[in-house]
C-alpha positions in Angstrom: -31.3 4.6 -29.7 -29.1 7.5 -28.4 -26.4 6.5 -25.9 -25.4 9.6 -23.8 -21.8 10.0 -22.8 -22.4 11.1 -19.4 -22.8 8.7 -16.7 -25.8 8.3 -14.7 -25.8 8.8 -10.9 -25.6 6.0 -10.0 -22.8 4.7 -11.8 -21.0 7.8 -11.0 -21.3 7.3 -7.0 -20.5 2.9 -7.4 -17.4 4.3 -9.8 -16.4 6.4 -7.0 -17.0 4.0 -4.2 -15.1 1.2 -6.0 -12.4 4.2 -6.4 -12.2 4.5 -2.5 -12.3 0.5 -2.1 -9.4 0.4 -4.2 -7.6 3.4 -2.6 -7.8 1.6 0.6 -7.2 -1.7 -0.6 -3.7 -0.6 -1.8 -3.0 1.6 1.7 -3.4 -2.1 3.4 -0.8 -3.3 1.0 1.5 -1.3 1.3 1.7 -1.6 4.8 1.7 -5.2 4.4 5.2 -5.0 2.1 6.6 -2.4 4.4 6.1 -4.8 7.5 7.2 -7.5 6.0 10.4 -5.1 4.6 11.3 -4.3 8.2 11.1 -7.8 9.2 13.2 -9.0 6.6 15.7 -6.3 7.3 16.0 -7.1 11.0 16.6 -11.0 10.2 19.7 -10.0 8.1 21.0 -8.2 10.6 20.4 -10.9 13.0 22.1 -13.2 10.8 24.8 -11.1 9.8 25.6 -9.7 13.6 25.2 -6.1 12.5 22.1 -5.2 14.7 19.6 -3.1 13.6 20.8 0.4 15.3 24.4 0.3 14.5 25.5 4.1 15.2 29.3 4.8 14.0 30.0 8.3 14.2 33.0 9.8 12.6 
């Protein structure tokens, strides 16, 4: 029995859609995290009275 290196269609086009579907999986993550950065960065300022747009200029 010979087994070829090269893929077949097919599994070329579900590796590559399963690529994409992880691309975008990670996108929605990582907008997730940064969300939930910014929200964690506004309750310590809350809680430490600095604000979130302090402005000192020098």
């Amino acid at each position: 029995m010979d087994v070829s290196s090269t893929p077949s269609t097919g599994s070329t086009n579900q590796v590559d859609v399963l690529k994409k579907a992880i691309d975008v999986k990670e996108q929605q993550v990582l907008k997730v995290l940064e969300g939930a950065t910014q929200q964690s960065q506004q309750v310590t300022a809350q809680k430490t009275g600095m604000g979130n747009s302090l402005n000192i200029t020098g």
